[in-house]
Structures are given as structure tokens and as C-alpha cells.
C-alpha positions in Angstrom: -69.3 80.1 -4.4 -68.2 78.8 -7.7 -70.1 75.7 -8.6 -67.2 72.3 -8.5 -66.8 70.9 -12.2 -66.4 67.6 -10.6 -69.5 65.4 -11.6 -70.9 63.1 -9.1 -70.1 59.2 -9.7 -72.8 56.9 -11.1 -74.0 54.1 -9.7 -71.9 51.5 -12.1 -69.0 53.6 -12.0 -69.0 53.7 -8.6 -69.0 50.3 -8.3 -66.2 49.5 -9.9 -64.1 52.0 -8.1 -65.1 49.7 -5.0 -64.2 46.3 -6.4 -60.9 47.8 -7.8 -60.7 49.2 -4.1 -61.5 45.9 -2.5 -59.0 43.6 -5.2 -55.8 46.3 -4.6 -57.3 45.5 -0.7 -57.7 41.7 -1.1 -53.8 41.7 -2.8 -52.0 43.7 -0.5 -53.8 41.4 2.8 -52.8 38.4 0.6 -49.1 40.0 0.2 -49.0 40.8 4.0 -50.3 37.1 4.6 -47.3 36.1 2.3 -44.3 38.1 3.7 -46.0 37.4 7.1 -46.0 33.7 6.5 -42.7 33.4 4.9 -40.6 35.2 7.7 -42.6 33.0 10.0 -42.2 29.6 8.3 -38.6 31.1 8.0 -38.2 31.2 11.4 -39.8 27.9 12.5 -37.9 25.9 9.7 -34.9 27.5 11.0 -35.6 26.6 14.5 -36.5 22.9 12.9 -33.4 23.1 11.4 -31.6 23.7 14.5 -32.9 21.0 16.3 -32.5 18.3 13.6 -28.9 19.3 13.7 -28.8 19.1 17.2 -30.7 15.5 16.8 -28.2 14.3 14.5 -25.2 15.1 17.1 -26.8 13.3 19.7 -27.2 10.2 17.6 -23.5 10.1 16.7 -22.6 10.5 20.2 -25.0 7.8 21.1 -27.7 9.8 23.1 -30.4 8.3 20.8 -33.3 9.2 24.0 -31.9 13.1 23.5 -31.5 12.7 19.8 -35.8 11.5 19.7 -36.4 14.4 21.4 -34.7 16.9 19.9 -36.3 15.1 16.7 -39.7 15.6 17.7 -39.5 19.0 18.1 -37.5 19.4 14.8 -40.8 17.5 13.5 -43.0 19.9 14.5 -41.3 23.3 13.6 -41.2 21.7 9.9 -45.0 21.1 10.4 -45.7 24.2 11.2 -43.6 25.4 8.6 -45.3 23.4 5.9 -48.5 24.7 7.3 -47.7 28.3 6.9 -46.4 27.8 2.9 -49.6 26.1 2.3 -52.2 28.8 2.9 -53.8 30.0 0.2 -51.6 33.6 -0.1 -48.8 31.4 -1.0 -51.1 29.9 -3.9 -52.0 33.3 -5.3 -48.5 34.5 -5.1 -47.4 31.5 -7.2 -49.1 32.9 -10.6 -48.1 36.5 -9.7 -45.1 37.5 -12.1 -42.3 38.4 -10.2 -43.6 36.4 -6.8 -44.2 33.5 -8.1 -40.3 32.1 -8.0 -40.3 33.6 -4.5 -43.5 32.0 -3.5 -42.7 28.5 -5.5 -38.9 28.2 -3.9 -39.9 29.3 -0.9 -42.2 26.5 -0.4 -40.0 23.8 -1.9 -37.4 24.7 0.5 -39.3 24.2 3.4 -40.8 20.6 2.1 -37.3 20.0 1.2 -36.8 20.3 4.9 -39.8 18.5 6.7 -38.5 15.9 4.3 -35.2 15.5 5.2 -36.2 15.9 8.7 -38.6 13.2 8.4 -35.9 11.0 7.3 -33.1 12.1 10.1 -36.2 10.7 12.3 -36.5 7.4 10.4 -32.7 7.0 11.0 -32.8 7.8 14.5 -35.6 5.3 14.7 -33.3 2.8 13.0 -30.4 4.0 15.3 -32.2 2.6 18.5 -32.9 -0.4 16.8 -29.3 -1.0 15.8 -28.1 0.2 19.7 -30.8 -1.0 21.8 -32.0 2.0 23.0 -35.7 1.2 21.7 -35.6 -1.6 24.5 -35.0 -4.6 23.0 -31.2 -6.1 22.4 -29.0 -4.2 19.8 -29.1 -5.4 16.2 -25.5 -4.3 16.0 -23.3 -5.1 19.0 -19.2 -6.0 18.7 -19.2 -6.3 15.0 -22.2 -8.9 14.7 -25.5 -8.5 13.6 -28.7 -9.6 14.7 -30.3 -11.0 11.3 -33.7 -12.2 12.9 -33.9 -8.6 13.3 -32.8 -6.9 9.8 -36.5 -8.1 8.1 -38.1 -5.6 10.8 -36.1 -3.2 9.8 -36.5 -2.8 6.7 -39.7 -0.5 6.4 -37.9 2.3 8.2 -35.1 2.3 5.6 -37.5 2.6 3.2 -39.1 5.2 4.5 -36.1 7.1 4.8 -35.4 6.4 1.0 -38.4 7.7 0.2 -38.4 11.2 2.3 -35.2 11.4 0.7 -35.8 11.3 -2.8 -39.2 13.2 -1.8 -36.3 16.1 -0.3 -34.2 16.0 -3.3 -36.8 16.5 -5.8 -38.5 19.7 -3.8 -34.7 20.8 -3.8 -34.6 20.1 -7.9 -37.9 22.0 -8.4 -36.2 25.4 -6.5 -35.2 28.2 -9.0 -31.9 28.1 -10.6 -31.8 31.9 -11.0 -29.3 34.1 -8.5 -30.2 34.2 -5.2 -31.1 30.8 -5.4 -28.7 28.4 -7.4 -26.2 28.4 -5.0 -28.1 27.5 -1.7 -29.8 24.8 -4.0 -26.6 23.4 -5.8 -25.1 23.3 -1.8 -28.3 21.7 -0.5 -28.7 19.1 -3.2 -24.4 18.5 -2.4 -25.2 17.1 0.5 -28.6 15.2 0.1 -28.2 13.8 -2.9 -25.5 11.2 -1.5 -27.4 10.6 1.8 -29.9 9.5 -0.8 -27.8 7.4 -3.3 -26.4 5.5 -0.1 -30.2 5.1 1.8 -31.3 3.7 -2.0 -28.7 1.3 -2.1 -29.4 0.2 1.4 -33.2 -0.2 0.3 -32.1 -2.2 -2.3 -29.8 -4.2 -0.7 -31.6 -4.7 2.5 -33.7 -7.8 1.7 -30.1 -9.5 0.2 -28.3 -8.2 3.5 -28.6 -11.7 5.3 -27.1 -13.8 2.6 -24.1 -11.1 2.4 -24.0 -11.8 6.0 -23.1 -15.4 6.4 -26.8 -16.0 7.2 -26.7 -19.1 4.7 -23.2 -20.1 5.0 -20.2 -18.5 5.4 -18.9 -15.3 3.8 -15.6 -14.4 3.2 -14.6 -11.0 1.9 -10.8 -9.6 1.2 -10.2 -6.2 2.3 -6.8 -4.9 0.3 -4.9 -1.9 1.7 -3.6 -0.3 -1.6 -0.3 1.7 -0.8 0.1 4.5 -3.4 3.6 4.5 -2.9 4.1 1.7 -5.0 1.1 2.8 -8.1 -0.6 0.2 -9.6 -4.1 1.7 -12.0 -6.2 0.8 -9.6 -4.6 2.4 -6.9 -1.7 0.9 -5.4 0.1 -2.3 -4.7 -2.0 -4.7 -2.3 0.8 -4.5 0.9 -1.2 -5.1 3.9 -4.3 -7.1 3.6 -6.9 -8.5 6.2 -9.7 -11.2 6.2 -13.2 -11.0 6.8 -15.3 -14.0 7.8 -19.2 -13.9 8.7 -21.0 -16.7 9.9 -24.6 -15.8 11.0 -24.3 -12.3 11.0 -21.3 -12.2 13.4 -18.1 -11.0 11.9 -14.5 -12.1 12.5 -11.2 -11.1 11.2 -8.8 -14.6 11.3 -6.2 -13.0 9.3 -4.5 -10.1 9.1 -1.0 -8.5 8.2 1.6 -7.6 5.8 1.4 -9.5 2.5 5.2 -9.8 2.1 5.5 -10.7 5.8 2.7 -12.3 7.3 0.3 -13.8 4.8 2.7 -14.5 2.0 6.1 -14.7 3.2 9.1 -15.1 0.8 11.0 -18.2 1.4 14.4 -19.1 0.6 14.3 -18.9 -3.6 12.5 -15.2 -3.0 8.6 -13.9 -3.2 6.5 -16.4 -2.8 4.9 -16.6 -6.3 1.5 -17.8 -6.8 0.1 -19.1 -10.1 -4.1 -18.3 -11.0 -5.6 -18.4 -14.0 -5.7 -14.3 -15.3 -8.6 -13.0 -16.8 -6.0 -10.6 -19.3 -2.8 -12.1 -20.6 -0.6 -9.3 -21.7 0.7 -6.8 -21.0 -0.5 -7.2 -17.5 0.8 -10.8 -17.3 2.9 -12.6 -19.9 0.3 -15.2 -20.0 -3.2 -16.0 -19.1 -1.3 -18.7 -16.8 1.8 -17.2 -15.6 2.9 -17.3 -12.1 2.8 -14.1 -10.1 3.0 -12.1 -6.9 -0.2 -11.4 -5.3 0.8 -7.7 -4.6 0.4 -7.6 -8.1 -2.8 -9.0 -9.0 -4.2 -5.6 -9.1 -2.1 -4.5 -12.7 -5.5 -4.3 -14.3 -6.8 -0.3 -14.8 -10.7 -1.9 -14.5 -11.3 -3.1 -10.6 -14.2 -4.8 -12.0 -11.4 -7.7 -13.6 -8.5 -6.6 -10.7 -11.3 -7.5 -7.7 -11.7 -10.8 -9.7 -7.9 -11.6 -10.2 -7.1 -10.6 -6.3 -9.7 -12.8 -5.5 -8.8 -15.7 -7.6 -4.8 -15.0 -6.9 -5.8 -15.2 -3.0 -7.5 -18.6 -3.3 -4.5 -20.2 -5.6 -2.1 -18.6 -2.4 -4.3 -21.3 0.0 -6.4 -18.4 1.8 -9.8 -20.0 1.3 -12.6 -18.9 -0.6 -13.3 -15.1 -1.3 -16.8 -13.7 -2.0 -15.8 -10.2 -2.7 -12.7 -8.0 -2.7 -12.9 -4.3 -0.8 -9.8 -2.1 -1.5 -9.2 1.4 0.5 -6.0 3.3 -0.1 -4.3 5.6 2.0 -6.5 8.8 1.0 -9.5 6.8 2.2 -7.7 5.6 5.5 -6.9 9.7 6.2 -10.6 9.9 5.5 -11.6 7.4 8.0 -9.2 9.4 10.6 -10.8 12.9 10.0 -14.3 11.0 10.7 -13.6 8.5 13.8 -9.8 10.8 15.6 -6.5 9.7 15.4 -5.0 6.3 16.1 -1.8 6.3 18.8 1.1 4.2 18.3 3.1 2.4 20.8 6.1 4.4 20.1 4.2 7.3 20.4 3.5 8.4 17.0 -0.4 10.0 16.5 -1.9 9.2 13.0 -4.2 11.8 12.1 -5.8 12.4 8.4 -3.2 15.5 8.2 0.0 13.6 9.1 -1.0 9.9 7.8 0.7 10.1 4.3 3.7 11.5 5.5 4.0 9.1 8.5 3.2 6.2 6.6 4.0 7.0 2.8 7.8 8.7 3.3 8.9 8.7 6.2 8.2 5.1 7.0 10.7 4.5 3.8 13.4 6.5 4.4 15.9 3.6 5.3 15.6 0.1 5.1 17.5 -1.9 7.5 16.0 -5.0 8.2 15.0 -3.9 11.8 13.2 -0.3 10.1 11.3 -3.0 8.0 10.2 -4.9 10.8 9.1 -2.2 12.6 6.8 -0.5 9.7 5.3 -3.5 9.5 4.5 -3.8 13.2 3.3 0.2 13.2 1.4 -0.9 9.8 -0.2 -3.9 12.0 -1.2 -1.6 14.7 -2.8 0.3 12.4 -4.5 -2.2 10.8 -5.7 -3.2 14.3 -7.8 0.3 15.5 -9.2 -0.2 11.9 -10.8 -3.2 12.5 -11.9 -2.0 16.2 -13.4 0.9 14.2 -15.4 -1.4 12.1 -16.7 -3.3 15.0 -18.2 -0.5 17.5 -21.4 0.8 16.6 -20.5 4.3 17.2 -17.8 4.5 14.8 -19.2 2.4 12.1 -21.3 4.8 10.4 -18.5 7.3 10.6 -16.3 4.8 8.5 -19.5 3.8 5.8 -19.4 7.9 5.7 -15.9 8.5 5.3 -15.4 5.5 2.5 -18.6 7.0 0.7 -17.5 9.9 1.0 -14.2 8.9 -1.6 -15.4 6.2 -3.7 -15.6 8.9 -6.6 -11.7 9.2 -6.5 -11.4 5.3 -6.8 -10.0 5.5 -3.1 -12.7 2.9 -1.9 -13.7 0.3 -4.6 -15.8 -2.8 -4.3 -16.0 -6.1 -6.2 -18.7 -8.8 -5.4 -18.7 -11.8 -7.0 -22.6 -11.7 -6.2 -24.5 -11.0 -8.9 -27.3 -9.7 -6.3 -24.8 -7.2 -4.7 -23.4 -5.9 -7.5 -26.7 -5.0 -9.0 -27.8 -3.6 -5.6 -24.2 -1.8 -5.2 -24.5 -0.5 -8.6 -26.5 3.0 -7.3 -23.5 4.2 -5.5 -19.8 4.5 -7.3 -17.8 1.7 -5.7 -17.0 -0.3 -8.6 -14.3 1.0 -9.6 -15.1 0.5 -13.0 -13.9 2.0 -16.1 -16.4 4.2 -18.4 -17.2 2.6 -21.7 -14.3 3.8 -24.9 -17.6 6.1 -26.5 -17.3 10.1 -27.7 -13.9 11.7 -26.7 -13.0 8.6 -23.6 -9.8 8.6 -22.0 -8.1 7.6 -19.4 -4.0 8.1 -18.3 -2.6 5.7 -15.5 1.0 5.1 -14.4 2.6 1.9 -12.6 5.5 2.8 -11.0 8.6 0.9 -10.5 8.7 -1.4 -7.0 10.1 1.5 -5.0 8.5 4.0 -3.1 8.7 6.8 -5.3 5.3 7.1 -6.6 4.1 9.0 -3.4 6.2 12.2 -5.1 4.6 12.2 -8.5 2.9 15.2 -9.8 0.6 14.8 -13.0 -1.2 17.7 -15.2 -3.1 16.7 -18.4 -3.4 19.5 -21.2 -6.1 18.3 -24.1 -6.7 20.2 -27.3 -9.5 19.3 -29.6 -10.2 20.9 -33.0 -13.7 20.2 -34.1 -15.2 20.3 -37.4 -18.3 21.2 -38.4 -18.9 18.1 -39.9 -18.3 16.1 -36.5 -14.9 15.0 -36.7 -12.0 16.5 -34.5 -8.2 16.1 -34.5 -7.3 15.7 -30.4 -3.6 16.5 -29.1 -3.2 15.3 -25.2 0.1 16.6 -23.5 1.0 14.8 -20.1 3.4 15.6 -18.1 4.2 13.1 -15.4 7.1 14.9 -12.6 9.1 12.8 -10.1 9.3 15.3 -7.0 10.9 13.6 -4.9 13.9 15.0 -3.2 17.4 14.9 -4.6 19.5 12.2 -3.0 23.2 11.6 -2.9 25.8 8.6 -2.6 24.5 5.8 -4.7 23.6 5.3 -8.2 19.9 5.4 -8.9 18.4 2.1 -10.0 14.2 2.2 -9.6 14.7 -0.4 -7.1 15.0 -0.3 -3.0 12.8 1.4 -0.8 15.0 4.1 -0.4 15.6 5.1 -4.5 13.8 7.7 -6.0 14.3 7.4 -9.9 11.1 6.4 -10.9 10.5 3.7 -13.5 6.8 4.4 -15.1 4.9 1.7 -17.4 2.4 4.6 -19.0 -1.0 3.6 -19.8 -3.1 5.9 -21.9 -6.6 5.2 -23.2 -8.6 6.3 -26.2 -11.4 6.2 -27.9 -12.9 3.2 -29.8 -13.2 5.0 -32.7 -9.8 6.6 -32.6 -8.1 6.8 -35.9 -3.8 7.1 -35.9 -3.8 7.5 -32.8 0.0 7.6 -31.5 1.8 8.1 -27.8 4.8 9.9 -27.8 7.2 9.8 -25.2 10.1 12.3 -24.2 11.8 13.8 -21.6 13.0 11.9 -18.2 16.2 9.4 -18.3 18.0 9.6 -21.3 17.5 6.3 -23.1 14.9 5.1 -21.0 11.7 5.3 -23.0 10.0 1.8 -24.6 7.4 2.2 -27.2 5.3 -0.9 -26.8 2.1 -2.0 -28.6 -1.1 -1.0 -29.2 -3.7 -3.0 -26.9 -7.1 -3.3 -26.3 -8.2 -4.1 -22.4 -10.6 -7.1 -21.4 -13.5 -5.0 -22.8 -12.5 -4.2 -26.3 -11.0 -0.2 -25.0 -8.3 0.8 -26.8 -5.0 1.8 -24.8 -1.7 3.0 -25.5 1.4 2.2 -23.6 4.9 2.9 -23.1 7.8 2.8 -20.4 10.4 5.8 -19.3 12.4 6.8 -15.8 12.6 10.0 -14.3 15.0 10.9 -11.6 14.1 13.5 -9.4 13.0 16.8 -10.4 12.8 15.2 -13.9 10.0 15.8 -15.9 8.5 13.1 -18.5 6.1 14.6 -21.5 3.6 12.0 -22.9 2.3 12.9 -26.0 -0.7 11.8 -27.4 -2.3 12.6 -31.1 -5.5 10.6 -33.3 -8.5 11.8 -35.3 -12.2 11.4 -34.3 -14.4 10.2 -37.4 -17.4 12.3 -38.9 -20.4 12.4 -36.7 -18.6 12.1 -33.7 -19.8 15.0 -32.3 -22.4 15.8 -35.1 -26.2 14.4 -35.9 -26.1 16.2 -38.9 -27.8 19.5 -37.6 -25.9 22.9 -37.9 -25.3 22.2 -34.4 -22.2 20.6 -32.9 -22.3 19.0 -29.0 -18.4 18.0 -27.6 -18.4 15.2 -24.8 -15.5 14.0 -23.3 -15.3 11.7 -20.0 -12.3 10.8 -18.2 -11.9 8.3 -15.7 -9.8 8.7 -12.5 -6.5 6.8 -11.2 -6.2 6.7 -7.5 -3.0 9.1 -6.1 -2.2 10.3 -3.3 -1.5 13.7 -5.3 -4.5 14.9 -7.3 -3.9 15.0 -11.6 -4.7 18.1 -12.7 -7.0 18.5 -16.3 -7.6 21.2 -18.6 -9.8 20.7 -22.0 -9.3 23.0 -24.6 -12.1 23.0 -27.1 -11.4 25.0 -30.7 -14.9 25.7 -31.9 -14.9 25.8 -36.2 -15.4 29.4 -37.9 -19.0 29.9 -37.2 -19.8 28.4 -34.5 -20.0 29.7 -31.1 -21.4 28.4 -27.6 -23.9 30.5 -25.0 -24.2 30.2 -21.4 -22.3 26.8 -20.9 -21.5 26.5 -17.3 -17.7 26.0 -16.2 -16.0 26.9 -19.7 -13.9 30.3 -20.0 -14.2 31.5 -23.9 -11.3 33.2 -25.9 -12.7 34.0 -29.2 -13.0 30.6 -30.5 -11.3 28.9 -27.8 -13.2 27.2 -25.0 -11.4 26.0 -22.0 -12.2 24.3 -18.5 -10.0 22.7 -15.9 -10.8 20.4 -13.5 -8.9 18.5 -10.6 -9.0 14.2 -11.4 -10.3 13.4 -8.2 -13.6 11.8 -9.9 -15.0 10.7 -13.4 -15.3 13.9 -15.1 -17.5 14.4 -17.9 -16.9 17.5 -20.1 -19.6 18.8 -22.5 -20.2 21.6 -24.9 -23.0 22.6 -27.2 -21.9 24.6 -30.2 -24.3 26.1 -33.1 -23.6 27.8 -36.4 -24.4 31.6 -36.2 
């Protein structure tokens, strides 16, 4: 038998055959351990999952014993969970290439989780405190609250703050790359403003019994803005409503329609009320001039409109105001989707589908003296399951949600007079304040003549902007402001009566600070009807353009607008170029529409810059106007 060539393995050789045996052993029991632990922490985080949701119902509906238990066992899947990413297979797997995104993600999901869990627990913790269901009387009960109780509450908010913010920063820390962006961009969606609210409520918590009446009486003006009628900020102030805290308990002692019930015209018109204005023209003719209240809101800024309502109120003999809280019509369709529809006593059923129909057009279709009186009575009733809504516990939370939910849009704004509740108010975007005139600002708003036409118009904005490579840039806006409201017959069109549909639009356009020749342009619309006016500058040194012009229906008015950015605008001198342009919402009930154009100079060229489309040296993005939107591009010299 031949004699085998293979030569027997020495004694170091074959030790190393061993160990490299043993590692390839050790890393695929580590990887089983991992894929083992992962679709098991999958499975008891989903589970978790599963119950918190189920938690979460049950609060809402009021079972808080149910919503506890389902809680606890939520709790303990995510522990498990949490467990089962920390062993130490999911630490080797972390420096492996090509596991360790899976391994690191993996984990920060399910601590995302147990964290968010954690805080649904705090809340439901805070939930039988409010309710009474931990035993003791509710903290909350027919709209008054229980301050002796609020102090000893306070550590559970905070607790929930910070399992919050402890959830959105695992979620941050989860790969971006695909596979993974999108569940992260929709996780962090939804927790980030459970988190700016719980923060604000932290903050606020330990001025809560002051804003309460629990050293004197509080008064605050809530303003229901009809964008029928547009005003900047939203809408005329039509139906308004009082309300009063003393010692935690709230009232409402007033409430109505402000032409009807609060500030009735008497025999020489509108009542007119005279306040001292914070903005002369071309809001008011003077700083002194005598006005309607439903138009103390002319002023784009609700940080100086909150102010003037307040101070216009007083002068009207209403009493003292602390604070001013505006919702519009989109944020009353909110509050419907979140708390059902309200039934009428003629049988009409608001819902957040049929509310701006209902209430914004059909309501103004004729206007008889008897229609009139009966919108206001159907507006009171309204008005009425509102304020029930605000009072009952279970509802409540649903309305907070619902008004958080379109403070972005402007459709919920807040103004305290408070220094202490601004600052702890200013986490969350209620202000409805205007962004400072810097980089490429601007802004476009419209008040509308006093008919009810405004509910029909349609706005798109189209920018251009030519950069240079020194940091200058020439910018061309085209507006186009549509009246689409039906066609009517019989009589002449005026811009006045509810039932008249030319609309009568005072434009207001702002631009930057350091805009140079900058110029508004007006055509299209009513022949005749455009008025240049002035050049202004707003309460806060922004720069604005203005003009006037009518459109009848199906009319069409093109705004214009042209100036020059200065050198080192968008420049630090680098061979690098970086475009940002932020543009501030006005409150409609039909979304604007934007599109930015960017023209990149010869040379320079942008990679990987989320949301803009490229043609050659063309960069575009388009955006709906129902938030502040900020638009940004980095460009570098090839």
C-alpha cells in the first residue's frame, strides 16, 4: 500500500487548528445567541408593545384599574426584552462589521420601547391621580382642579419627561441607512411631540397654580378665528368666550357672538372700541384710533395681535385678561375627529369632515335677519359642547392633543401676558410668532374684505433664487392668490354682504432684512382694482411689502415679487455655498402650496440633499404651508 504524502500535524500546529476551531465555534454560538435573542426580544417587545397599546385605550376610555394592568405586563415584556439585548452576544456583534448596525439598532429600538413604556406607565399613574381611581378624590373633576394636589404630582411628570427624552434619544442613535430610516423617522414622528408637550408640562408644572387662579383670579380670552373673513393671524375674532379661574376651579361667565352678544352694535353701527395699539399703520391709522374688536387681530405676529385682543377687550369693559388663546376652524375640526361629533337642535351633525362646509359656506349663503340669528344660535351651541369638552376629564386630553396636534399651522396660538408662561410655553409652537427677517425670510398673508369669501381662496407660491458664488442672489417670488368661489348671478359684486363673493385682498408680503430693491408687483384680478402702498416695517423692525386688489370669482390675482440678497448672504467665504430660506405660515382653511427653485452658479453642484429634485443646475422642492418651513441647501465648487 502506497505510503500517504500527508505529514502528520505538529504539536504547535495542531494547536492552532484547535483554537481557530474553537473561535469559528465560539462566533457562530455567539451568532446563534444573537439571532436567537433578537427574534426573542422581538417577540416579547412586540407583545409589550401590544399591551401598552392596549394600556393606552383603556386609559382614554377611563378603565385606568385595566389600563395598570395591561401596563404591568407591557413592563415586563420590555424587561425581558432589554434583558435579552444586553447579553454579551449582542456586545460582540456590535464591533463585528456588517452586524454591528443590526446589533446596535436592534438594541436601541427595544430601549426606545421599555422607555416609552415606562412613561405610558407614569401617565397612567398620573391618570388615577387626575380621576380618582388611585383612591383618593380626583385632582380633575367638572373642569376644576385640585391644586393642593398638583405639588404631588409633579415627580411623575417628570419622570415621564425624562423616559421620554431617554426614548427619543435611543430612537436618534438607530441607523439612518435603508431598512431603518423610515421606521425611525416614523417612530421619532410620534414621540418627539409627546415629549415636547410632557417637557413643557415639566416646566410649567411648578407655575401651574398661579395660572390657575390659585393666587387670585385668572382670566383668559379664548378667540374663535373664522377664516371666512382672513385676518394674518388667522381669521376675524367672531365668536369669543371667557375663562375665569378662581382656586383651581374654572368658569366660563361669558360667552357668544362678538357682533351679537358681547359687543352688540347700537343705533350709530359697530360698537367701536378705542385701546391704545402697539402698531399704528397700516394696521390702524393711529397708535390711538378707535376700532372694532373683531379686528384687533390685523397684526401678522400673534405675539403683538394676543396683546392688542387683550387690551381691545379690556377698553370694551370685559375685565382684565391674562392671556389670549385663539383656535380657528381647522383646529375645531381637529377637536371633532379627537372627541365625535356635536348634534344640533335642528338636527344638523358637526363632524371634522362636514364642519367647514356647515359652518364656513353654507351657514352664509343668505342673510336675512332671521338666517343670522339662527347661525349665531347654531354657532352658540357649538360653542357650548366645546366648553363641556374642556370640562370632563375624559375628553380633555383628547382636546390638549387635538390643539397640539395644529399649533404648527398657526391654527391654535397662545399669548400669555406672564412672563413665567411664556418662557415655559416656549418648548412647544403656540406662539404664533413670526421667525426673525434673517437669510432668505418670507412670509405672504392676505386679509380679505368683510365678506365671507376668503373660505374659497386658493394660494401657490413659486420662488426662484439665483445664487452667486460670491453669496449674493437675485430672488423672483410669483404668487398667485385665486377666488374659487362659485359664480353668482343678479347683483353687482361689491366685497361686501355675507352673500358677495368678489374678494377684496389687502396683500402682505415679507422680506428679508437685508433685502436690496425689493418691489411687489401686482396684476391680474378686477380691472382697476390694484393699490400700491408703502414700504413698511412691522413692530420688530421686518420688512414687508403691501398692496390691495379684488378678484371676482374664478379670477386669478399674480403678486410679483423681485430684490437682491447682498454678498455673504449665503457665503463665509469658502468655495462652498449653503441656501437657507424659512417661511412662516398664515392660517387657511385651504393649504398654500410652495415650491423653491434654487439656480446653483456654474460650478457648483449639491450631493445627497434630502427633499430637492435636481435638473442640471436647477434644484427644486415643494412643500404644502401648513407649518414654518425651513429650506436648506449646501452647494460646493467642483
Amino acid at each position: 500500500m502506497p505510503e500517504s504524502s500527508r505529514q502528520p500535524l505538529s504539536g504547535g500546529r495542531l494547536v492552532l487548528v484547535i483554537a481557530i476551531a474553537a473561535f469559528a465555534a465560539g462566533i457562530c454560538l455567539l451568532l446563534a445567541q444573537f439571532v436567537m435573542s433578537t427574534v426573542a426580544a422581538g417577540a416579547f417587545a412586540a407583545s409589550g408593545a401590544l399591551d401598552a397599546k392596549s394600556a393606552i385605550s383603556a386609559g382614554k376610555s377611563g378603565d385606568v384599574a385595566g389600563a395598570s394592568a395591561d401596563i404591568g405586563s407591557a413592563q415586563s415584556s420590555m424587561n425581558t426584552a432589554q434583558a435579552l439585548v444586553s447579553q454579551p452576544a449582542f456586545d460582540a456583534m456590535s464591533v463585528v462589521p456588517g452586524l454591528s448596525t443590526l446589533s446596535n439598532s436592534v438594541a436601541d429600538s427595544i430601549n426606545a420601547g421599555a422607555n416609552l413604556t415606562a412613561a405610558a406607565g407614569n401617565g397612567i399613574d398620573l391618570l388615577a391621580t387626575v380621576n380618582g381611581s388611585d383612591g383618593n378624590p380626583p385632582a380633575f373633576s367638572n373642569g376644576s382642579f385640585d391644586l393642593a394636589r398638583l405639588p404631588s404630582m409633579g415627580p411623575s411628570v417628570k419622570k415621564m419627561n425624562d423616559s421620554l427624552a431617554a426614548s427619543e434619544a435611543y430612537l436618534s442613535e438607530i441607523s439612518s441607512a435603508p431598512g431603518f430610516s423610515q421606521v425611525k423617522a416614523a417612530a421619532l414622528e410620534k414621540v418627539t411631540p409627546m415629549r415636547d408637550a410632557v417637557s413643557v408640562a415639566n416646566a410649567a408644572w411648578p407655575n401651574l397654580p398661579d395660572a390657575l387662579g390659585g393666587h387670585g383670579q385668572k382670566q383668559y380670552l379664548v378667540a374663535i378665528l373664522n377664516p371666512a373673513e382672513l385676518f394674518p393671524t388667522g381669521g376675524a375674532p367672531l365668536s369669543a368666550m371667557l375663562l375665569r379661574f378662581n382656586n383651581g376651579k374654572m368658569t366660563i361667565p361669558l360667552s357668544g357672538q362678538v357682533s351679537s352678544d358681547i359687543f352688540p352694535a347700537g343705533p350709530n353701527g359697530p360698537a367701536q372700541i378705542s385701546w391704545q395699539h402697539i402698531a399704528g399703520k397700516p394696521y390702524y391709522s393711529s397708535r390711538d384710533a378707535k376700532s372694532l374688536f373683531v379686528n384687533s387681530n390685523l397684526y401678522p405676529d400673534f405675539t403683538v395681535s394676543g396683546e392688542e385682543m387683550a387690551r381691545a377687550w379690556q377698553a370694551g369693559g370685559e375685565g382684565h385678561i391674562d392671556g389670549v388663546i385663539a383656535i380657528d376652524t381647522t383646529a375645531i375640526a381637529a377637536i371633532l375627529n379627537k372627541t365625535g361629533p356635536v348634534q344640533l337642535t335642528n338636527g344638523t351633525q358637526l363632524t371634522g369632515d362636514n364642519l367647514g362646509q356647515k359652518v364656513l359656506i353654507d351657514a352664509y349663503q343668505n342673510s336675512t335677519g332671521e338666517q343670522n340669528t339662527q347661525r349665531h344660535d347654531e354657532n352658540n351651541q357649538l360653542m357650548a359642547a366645546l366648553q363641556g369638552r374642556m370640562k370632563s376629564m375624559q375628553s380633555l386630553p383628547q382636546v390638549a392633543s387635538a390643539l397640539l396636534g395644529v399649533a404648527p399651522g398657526r391654527h391654535f396660538q397662545v399669548y400669555m401676558r406672564n412672563p413665567k408662561l411664556t418662557a415655559d410655553l416656549a418648548g412647544l409652537d403656540v406662539n404664533g410668532g413670526l421667525s426673525p427677517g434673517t437669510g432668505d425670510y418670507f412670509g405672504v398673508y392676505t386679509t380679505s374684505s368683510p365678506n365671507k369669501v376668503a373660505v374659497y381662496q386658493q394660494r401657490s407660491i413659486d420662488r426662484e433664487v439665483r445664487l452667486q458664488p460670491d453669496g449674493s442672489a437675485s430672488v423672483t417670488e410669483q404668487i398667485k392668490v385665486t377666488n374659487a368661489a362659485p359664480p353668482t348671478e343678479g347683483a353687482p359684486l361689491t366685497g361686501f354682504g355675507y352673500t358677495d363673493r368678489r374678494a377684496i385682498n389687502r396683500y402682505v408680503v415679507y422680506v428679508p432684512d437685508k433685502s436690496q430693491q425689493a418691489r411687489l408687483t401686482v396684476s391680474g384680478g378686477v380691472p382697476g382694482s390694484v393699490r400700491p402702498q408703502p414700504t413698511y416695517r412691522d413692530a420688530a423692525g421686518r420688512t414687508f411689502l403691501e398692496s390691495v386688489s379684488s378678484a371676482d370669482p374664478g379670477q386669478t390675482a399674480l403678486l410679483t415679487v423681485t430684490y437682491n440678497l447682498p454678498a455673504g448672504t449665503f457665503s463665509d467665504g469658502s468655495n462652498s455655498l449653503k441656501y437657507v430660506s424659512t417661511a412662516d405660515p398664515q392660517p387657511m382653511w385651504t393649504v398654500p402650496t410652495i415650491t423653491v427653485h434654487v439656480i446653483a452658479p456654474a460650478g457648483y453642484s449639491a450631493r445627497g440633499e434630502d427633499g430637492w429634485t435636481q435638473d442640471g443646475d436647477n434644484y427644486s422642492q415643494f412643500a404644502t404651508l401648513d407649518q414654518k418651513r425651513t429650506f436648506t441647501l449646501s452647494l460646493n465648487s467642483s
